[in-house]
SETOR-119161 format. One line per 8 residues: number of its first residue (from 1); for each residue x, y, z of C-alpha. Coordinates in Angstrom, 1 decimal, padded with zeros to 4 digits. Example, Ala and Ser with C-alpha at 12.3 -4.5 7.8 and 13.67 -1.06 7.14 Angstrom:
% residues 2
1	012.3,-004.5,007.8; 013.7,-001.1,007.1 .
END
This chain:
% residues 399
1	105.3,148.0,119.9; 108.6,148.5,121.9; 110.8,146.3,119.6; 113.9,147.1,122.2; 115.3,144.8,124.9; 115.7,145.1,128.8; 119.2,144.5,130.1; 118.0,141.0,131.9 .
9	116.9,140.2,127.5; 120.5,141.2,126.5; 121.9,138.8,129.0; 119.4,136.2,128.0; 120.7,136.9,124.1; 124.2,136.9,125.2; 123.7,133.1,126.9; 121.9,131.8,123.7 .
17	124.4,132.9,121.4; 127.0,131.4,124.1; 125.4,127.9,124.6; 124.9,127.8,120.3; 128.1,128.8,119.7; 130.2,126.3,122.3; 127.6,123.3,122.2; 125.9,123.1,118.8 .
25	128.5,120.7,117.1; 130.8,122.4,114.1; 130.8,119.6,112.0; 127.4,120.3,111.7; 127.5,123.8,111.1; 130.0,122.9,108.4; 127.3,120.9,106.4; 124.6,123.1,106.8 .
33	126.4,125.8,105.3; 128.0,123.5,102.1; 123.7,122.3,101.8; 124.3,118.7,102.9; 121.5,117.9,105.0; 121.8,116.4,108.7; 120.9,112.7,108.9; 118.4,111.6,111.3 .
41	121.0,110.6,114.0; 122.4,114.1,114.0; 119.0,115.8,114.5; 118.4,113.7,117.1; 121.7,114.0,118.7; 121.3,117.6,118.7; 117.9,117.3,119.8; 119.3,115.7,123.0 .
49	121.8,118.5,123.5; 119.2,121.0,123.6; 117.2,118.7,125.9; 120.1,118.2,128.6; 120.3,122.0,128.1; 116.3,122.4,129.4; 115.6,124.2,125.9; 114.1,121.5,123.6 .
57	110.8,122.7,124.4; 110.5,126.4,124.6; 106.7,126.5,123.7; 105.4,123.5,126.2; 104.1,124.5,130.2; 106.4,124.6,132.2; 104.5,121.7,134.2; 105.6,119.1,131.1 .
65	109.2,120.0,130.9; 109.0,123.5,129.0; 111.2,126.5,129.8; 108.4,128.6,131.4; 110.0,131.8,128.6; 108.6,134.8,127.9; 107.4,135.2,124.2; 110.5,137.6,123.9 .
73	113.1,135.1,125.0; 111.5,132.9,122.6; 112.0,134.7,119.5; 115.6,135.4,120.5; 116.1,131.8,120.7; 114.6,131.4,117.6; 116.4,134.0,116.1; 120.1,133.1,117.2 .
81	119.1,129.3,116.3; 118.4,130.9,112.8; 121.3,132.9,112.5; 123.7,130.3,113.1; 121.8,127.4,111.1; 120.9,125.2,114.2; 118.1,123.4,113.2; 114.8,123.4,115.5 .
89	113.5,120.2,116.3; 111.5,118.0,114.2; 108.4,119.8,114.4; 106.0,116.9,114.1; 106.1,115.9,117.7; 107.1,118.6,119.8; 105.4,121.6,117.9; 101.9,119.4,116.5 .
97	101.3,116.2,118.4; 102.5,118.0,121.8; 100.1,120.7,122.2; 097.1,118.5,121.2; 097.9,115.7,123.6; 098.6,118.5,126.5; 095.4,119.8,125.2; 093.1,117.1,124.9 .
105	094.6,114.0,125.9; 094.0,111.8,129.2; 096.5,111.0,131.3; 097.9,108.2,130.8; 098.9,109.4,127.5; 100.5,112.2,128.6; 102.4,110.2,130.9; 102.8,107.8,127.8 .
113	103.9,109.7,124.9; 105.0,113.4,126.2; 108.2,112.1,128.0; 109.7,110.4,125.0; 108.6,113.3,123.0; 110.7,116.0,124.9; 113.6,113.8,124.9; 113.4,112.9,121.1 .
121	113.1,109.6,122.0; 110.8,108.7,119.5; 110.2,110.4,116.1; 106.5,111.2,114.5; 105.5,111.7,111.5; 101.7,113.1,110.0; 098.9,111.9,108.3; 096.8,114.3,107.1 .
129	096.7,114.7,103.7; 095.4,112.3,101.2; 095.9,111.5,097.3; 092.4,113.7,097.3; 091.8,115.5,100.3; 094.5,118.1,100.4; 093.4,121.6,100.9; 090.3,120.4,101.4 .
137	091.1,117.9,104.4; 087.8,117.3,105.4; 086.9,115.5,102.8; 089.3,112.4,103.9; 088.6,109.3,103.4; 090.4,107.2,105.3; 088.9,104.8,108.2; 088.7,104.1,110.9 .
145	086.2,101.4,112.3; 085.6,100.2,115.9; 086.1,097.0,116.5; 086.1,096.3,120.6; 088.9,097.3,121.5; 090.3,098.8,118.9; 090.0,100.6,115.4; 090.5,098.9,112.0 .
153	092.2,101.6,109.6; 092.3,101.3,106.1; 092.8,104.4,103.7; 096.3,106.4,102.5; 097.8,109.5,103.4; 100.4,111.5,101.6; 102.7,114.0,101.2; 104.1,112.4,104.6 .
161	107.2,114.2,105.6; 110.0,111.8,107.0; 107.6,109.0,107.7; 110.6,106.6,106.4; 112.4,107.6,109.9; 109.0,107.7,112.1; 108.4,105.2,115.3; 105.0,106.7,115.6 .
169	102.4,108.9,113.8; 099.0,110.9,114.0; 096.6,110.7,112.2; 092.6,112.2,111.2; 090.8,108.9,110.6; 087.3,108.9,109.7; 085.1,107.5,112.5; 081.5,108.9,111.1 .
177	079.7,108.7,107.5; 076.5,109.8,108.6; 077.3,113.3,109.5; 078.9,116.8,108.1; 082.3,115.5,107.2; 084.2,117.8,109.4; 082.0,116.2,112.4; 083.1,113.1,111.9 .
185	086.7,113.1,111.7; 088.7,111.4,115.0; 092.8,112.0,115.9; 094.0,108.8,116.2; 097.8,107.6,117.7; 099.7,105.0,115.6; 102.5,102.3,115.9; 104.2,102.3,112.7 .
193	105.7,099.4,113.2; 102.1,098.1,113.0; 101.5,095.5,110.9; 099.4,096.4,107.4; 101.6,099.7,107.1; 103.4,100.1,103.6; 105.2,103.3,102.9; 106.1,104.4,099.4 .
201	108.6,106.9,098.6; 107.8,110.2,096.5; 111.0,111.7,094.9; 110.8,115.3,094.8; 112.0,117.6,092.4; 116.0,117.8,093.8; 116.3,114.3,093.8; 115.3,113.4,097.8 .
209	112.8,111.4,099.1; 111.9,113.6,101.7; 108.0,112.7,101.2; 106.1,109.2,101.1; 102.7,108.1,100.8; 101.3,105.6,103.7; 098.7,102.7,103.3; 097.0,101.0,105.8 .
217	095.7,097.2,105.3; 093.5,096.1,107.9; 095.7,098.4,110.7; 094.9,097.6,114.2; 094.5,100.4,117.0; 093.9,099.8,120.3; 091.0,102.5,121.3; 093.5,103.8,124.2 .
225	095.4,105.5,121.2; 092.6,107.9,120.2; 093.1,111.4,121.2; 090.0,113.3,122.9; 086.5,111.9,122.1; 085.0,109.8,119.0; 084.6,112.2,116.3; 085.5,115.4,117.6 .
233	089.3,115.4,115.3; 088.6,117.9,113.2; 088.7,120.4,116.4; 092.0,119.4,117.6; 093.6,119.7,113.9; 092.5,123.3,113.4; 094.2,124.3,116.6; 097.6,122.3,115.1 .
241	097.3,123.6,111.7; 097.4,127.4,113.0; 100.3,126.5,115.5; 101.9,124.9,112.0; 101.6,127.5,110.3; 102.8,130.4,112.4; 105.8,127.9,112.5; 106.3,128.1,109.1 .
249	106.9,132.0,109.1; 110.7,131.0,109.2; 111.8,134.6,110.2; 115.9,133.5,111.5; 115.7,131.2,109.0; 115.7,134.6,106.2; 117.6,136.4,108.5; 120.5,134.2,108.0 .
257	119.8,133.7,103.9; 119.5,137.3,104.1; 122.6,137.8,105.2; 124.0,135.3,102.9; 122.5,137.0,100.0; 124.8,140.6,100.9; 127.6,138.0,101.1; 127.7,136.4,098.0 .
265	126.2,139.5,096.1; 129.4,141.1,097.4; 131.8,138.7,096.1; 129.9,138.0,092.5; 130.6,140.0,089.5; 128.1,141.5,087.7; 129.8,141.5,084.4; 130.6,145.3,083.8 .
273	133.5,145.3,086.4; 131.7,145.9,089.7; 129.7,143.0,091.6; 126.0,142.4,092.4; 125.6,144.7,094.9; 126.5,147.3,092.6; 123.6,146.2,090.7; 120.2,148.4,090.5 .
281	117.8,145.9,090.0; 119.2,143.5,091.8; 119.6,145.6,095.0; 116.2,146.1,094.7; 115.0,143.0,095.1; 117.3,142.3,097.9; 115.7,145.7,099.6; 112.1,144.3,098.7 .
289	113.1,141.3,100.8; 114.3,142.6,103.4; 111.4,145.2,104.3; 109.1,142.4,103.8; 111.5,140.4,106.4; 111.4,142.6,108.7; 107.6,143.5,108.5; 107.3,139.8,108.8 .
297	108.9,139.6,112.1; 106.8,142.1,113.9; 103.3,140.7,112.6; 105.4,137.4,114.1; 106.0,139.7,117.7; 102.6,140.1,117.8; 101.4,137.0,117.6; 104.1,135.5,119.9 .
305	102.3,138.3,122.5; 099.4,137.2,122.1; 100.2,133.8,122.9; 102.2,134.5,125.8; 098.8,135.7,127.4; 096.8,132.5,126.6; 095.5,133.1,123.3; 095.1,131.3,120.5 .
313	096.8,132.1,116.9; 093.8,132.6,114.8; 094.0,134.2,110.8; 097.5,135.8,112.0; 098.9,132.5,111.5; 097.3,132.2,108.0; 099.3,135.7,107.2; 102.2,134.7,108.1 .
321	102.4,131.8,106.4; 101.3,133.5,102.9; 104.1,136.0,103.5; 106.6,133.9,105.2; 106.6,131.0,102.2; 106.5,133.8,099.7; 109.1,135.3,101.3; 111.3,132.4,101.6 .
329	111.0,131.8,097.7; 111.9,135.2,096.9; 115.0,134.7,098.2; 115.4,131.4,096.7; 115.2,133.5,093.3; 117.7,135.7,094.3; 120.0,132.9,095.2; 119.3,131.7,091.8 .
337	120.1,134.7,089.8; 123.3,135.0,092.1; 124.5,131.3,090.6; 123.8,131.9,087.4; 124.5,129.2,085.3; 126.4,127.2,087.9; 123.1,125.9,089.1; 122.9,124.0,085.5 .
345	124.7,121.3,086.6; 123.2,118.8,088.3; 124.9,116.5,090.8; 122.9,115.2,093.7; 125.8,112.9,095.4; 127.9,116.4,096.3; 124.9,117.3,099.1; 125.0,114.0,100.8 .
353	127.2,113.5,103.8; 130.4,111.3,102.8; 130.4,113.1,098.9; 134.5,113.7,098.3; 133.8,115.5,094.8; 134.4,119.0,093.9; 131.7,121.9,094.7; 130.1,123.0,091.7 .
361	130.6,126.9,090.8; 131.7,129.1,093.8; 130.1,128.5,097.2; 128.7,125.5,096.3; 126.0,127.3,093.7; 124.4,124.1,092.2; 122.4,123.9,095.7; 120.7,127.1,094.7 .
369	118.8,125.4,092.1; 118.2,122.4,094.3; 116.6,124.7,097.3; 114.5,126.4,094.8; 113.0,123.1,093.3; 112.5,122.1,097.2; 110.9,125.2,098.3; 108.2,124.9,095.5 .
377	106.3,122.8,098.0; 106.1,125.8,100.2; 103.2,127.5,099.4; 101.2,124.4,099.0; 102.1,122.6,102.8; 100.4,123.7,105.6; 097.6,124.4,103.7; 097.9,126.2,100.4 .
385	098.2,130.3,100.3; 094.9,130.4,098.2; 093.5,128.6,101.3; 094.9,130.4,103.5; 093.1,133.7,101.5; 089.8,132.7,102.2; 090.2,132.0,106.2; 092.0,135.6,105.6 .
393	088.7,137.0,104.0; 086.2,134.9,106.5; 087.9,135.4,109.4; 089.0,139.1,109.3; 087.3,141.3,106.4; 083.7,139.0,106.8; 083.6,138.0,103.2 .
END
């Protein structure tokens, strides 16, 4: 494919990298790059600037408030976004619940819940996962009974991203015993300020709660809430798990470590007098990278094409999601041997906004260590890469 731009792209570029540069805030740039993460105010804050700017939604119809872009101006957006650290929105609403409301929602709630979505008014969470239905979703367990009115849920879910900051969240409820469990799975809408919700915080491997599990008691839904028709849930995840997973390709994302990477190679001794990127091996692995980077955004081009002309992300998305997590923790071992033994020490205080102690090796190395423990979880979310290997085989070579 013609990876070049036309003049009318350039000038597009030049206005992304003009809007991010004067109106994403530099405070926030400043944390980003020292690894202090954003606090849920700031996301949403930036969230609304990208909104007034008509850009919070660069994948919705036009119709519901999206930018009506072609799938080129998209991944410059993406891409600049990237390169300067700007983080996209929170992907649980605007990138998953979104497109399956617009899809198979009434509407009422699309007039309900898409508004406040595209204006980060409220903040969703997922609940897919269980304590044993993980790559294998369809065997969930949790229910979801009718009673008049409304469903009575009982069950956990886990592995819930951010749920501690959620107003709402969707959920695959099961509506039917009787039947092949993917048949009788429903999408189901959730208050979670609803009484009978507990969450429970799981403390990950850098020392942040980022996850939780979520119980439900006796949790009443009014029917109105259900997404589509009785039963037919499992449908409407597939099409958000392969929209998830192209998201989680994360090509600007490596562009920017990427570049990082040369950075700090360039300024770290090697030990015989020269610095990293004087070393073989090392630039080797950095080379690796960065062919598999760039291969990774074309297979990404393609796909983006062939949703700008109405189709669907089938097993593509499942490829880039193998490569793009495997990608991502290459480089985190590549940060890692760049540290060295800076990343021993262990302070989790110094990445949290307010921390006046000193950084921890040069550039703030201890966070190397921190990112990899993080980005373990990457090849497992989304749907594990040994999943994702047999809808590759089923889907494309018929085995």
């Amino acid at each position: 494919m013609n990876a070049d731009f036309t003049a009318e792209e350039l000038q597009f570029e030049q206005e992304v990298r003009e809007f991010l540069q004067n109106d994403f805030p530099a405070d926030y740039r400043e944390k980003i790059d020292a690894g202090i993460r954003l606090s849920k105010e700031e996301l949403v804050h930036w969230q609304k600037i990208l909104y007034k700017k008509g850009w919070a939604a660069p994948n919705w119809p036009v119709e519901y408030g999206g930018t009506g872009w072609t799938a080129t101006q998209k991944h410059i957006f993406a891409t600049e976004m990237g390169l300067i650290g700007a983080p996209e929105p929170v992907p649980f609403g605007m990138k998953m619940v979104a497109p399956v409301i617009m899809a198979y929602g009434s509407d009422e709630q699309k007039q309900r819940f898409l508004p406040d979505i595209l204006e980060s008014n409220v903040w969703w969470c997922q609940g897919y996962s269980e304590p044993n239905s993980g790559s294998d979703l369809a065997s969930l367990k949790t229910s979801a009974v009718r009673d008049g009115d409304e469903y009575v849920v009982n069950g956990s879910k886990t592995w819930n991203t951010y749920g501690q900051y959620a107003d709402w969240i969707f959920c695959l409820v099961r509506t039917d015993n009787s039947v092949k469990k993917q048949e009788g799975i429903s999408f189901l809408l959730i208050d979670m300020k609803s009484p009978g919700i507990t969450l429970k915080p799981i403390v990950l491997l850098d020392g942040h709660a980022e996850v939780n599990e979520v119980f439900f008691d006796d949790v009443r839904v009014s029917a109105s809430n259900l997404i589509g028709e009785e039963n037919k849930g499992w449908t409407y995840a597939k099409v958000l798990l392969t929209h998830e997973r192209t998201n989680i390709s994360g090509v600007p994302r490596g562009k920017r470590r990427l570049a990082a990477l040369k950075r700090i190679a360039s300024n770290t001794d090697d030990g015989f007098g020269g610095n990293m990127m004087d070393n073989t091996a090392f630039k080797k692995k950095l080379a690796e990278a960065e062919i598999e980077l760039q291969a990774l955004e074309y297979s990404e081009l393609r796909t983006l094409a062939a949703l700008s002309v109405g189709k669907a992300p089938g097993p593509e998305s499942s490829i880039l999601k193998i490569v793009g997590t495997e990608l991502a923790q290459l480089m985190d071992e590549l940060f890692v041997d760049l540290a060295g033994y800076h990343c021993l020490p262990f302070v989790p205080e110094q990445f949290e906004d307010g921390f006046q102690g000193e950084s921890i090796g040069p550039g703030n190395s201890a966070a190397a260590a921190l990112t990899y423990f993080n980005n373990r979880k990457l090849s497992i979310f989304g749907g594990s890469n040994e999943i994702q290997r047999n809808i590759i085989s089923k889907a494309v070579l018929g085995l």
